[in-house]
N, C-alpha and C positions, 0 to 999 in steps of 0.2 A: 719209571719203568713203562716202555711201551706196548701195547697188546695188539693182536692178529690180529682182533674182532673191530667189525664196523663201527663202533660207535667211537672207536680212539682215531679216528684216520685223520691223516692232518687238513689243516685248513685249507676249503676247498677241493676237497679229496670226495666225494658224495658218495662214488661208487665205484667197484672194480671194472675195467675195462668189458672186461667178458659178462658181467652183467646187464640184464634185459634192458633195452631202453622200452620206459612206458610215458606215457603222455600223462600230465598234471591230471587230477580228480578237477580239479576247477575250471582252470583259464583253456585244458584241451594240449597244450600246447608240448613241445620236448623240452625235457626235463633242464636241460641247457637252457632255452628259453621261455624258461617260466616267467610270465611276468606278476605272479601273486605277491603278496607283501608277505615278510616274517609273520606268523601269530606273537602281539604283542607277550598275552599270557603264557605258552611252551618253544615257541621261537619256531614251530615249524612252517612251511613256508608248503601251498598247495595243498594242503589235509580238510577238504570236508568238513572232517568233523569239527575246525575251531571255527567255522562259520554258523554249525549247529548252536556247540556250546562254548564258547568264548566271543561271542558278540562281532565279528568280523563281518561285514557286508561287500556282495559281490560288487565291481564296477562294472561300467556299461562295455569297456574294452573284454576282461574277462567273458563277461555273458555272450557277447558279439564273437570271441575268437572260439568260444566251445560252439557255438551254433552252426557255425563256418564247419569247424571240423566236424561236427556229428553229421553235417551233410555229404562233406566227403564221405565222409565210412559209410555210407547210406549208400553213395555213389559206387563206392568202390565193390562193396557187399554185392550191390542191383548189377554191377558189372559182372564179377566174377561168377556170378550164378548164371549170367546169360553167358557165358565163359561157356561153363562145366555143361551146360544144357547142348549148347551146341556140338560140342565134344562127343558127348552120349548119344547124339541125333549120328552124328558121322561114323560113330564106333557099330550102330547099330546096319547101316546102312553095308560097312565093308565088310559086316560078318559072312562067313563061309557058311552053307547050306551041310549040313552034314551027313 
């Protein structure tokens, strides 16, 4: 008997379409291209926590590709703020005297 719910979805099936895509807790990277290894002990594959308690050790790739991306978002963050600031500098500028 088959079921609705996530955890029967067939092989290779991760997620529904219209779900959120998030980037690995580990390696950084999308979900598609995860490059983390299965946890030998619950088989899941980017989860933190079997690096905590199930003895998994990051590689230098991993460590390297989350660094990479925490600088984007850093980048992207420092951009958008100077975005929104410049916006609010222009918005202020074309206000009506009233």
């Amino acid at each position: 008997m088959r079921s609705i719910f996530g955890w029967s979805y067939p092989p290779g099936c991760h997620r529904l379409p219209w779900d959120e895509d998030y980037p690995c807790e580990v390696c950084a990277q999308d979900v598609d291209d995860c490059i983390c290894p299965e946890c030998p002990e619950c088989g899941c594959q980017g989860d933190p926590s079997c690096y905590l308690e199930h003895g998994l050790r990051r590689s230098e790739e991993q460590k390297f590709l989350n660094e990479i991306a925490k600088r984007q978002w850093e980048d992207d963050a420092r951009a958008e703020h100077e975005y929104w600031k410049q916006v609010a500098k222009e918005g202020d500028e074309n206000e009506f005297p009233y």
